[in-house]
LONU-144854 format. One record per residue (C-alpha): x, y negated, z negated. Coordinates in Angstrom, 1 decimal. Layout:
% LONU-144854
> x/y/z
> X/Y/Z
...
END
This chain:
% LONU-144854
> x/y/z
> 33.1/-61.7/-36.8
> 31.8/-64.5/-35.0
> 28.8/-66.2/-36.4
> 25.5/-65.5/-34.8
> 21.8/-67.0/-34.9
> 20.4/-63.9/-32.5
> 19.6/-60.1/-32.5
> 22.9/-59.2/-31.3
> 26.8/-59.4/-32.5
> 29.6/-59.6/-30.3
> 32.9/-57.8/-30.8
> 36.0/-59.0/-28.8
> 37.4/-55.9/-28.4
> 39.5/-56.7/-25.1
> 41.1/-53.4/-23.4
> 39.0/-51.1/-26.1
> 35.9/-51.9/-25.0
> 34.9/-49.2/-22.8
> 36.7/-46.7/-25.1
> 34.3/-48.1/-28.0
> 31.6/-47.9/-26.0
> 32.0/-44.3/-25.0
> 32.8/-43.4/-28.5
> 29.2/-44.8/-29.6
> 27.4/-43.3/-26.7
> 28.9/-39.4/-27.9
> 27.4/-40.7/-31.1
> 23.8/-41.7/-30.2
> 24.8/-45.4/-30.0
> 23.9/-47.6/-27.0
> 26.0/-50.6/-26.7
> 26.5/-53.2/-23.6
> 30.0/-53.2/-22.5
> 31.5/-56.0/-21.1
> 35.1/-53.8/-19.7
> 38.2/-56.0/-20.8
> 36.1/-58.5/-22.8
> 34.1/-56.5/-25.9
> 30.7/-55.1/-26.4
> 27.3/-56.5/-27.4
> 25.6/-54.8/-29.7
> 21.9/-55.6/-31.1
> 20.8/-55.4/-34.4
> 17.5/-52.6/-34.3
> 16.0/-50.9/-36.9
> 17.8/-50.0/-40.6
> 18.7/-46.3/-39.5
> 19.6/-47.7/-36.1
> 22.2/-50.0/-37.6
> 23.7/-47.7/-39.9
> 24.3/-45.1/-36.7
> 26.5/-48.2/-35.0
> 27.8/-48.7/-38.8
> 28.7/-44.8/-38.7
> 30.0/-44.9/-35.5
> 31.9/-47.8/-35.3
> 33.8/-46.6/-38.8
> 34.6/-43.4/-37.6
> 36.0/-45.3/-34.4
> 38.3/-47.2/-36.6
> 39.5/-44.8/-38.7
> 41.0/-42.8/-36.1
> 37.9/-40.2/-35.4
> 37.9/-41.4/-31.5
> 38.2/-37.7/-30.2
> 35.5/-36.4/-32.2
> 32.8/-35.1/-30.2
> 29.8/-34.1/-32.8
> 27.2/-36.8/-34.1
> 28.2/-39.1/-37.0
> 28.5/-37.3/-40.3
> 28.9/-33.9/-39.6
END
């Protein structure tokens, strides 16, 4: 992760981005994509950051098809 002294966090995620970012927005997760670069997320409120958490784990893990909100 790159360091960071603001409210948001960038991920590099090159050609993944968009697929990341529609993953999080079936989830309840807003991001800002940047298509072939990453996505921009911003740190918000405890339960906010714990959705993207949610999300961005079940993203990884192989869960990218699943349509229903994180944790069910």
């Amino acid at each position: 992760m790159t360091p960071s002294q603001a409210n948001s966090v960038w991920l590099p995620l090159g050609e993944e981005a968009a697929d990341f970012a529609d993953f999080c927005a079936r989830h309840g997760v807003l991001v800002r994509t940047f298509p072939g670069d990453g996505v921009r997320v911003t740190v918000g409120l405890p339960e906010e950051n714990d959705a993207f958490l949610s999300a961005a784990d079940r993203y990884r893990s192989g869960a990218r098809q699943a349509l229903g909100p994180c944790g069910s």
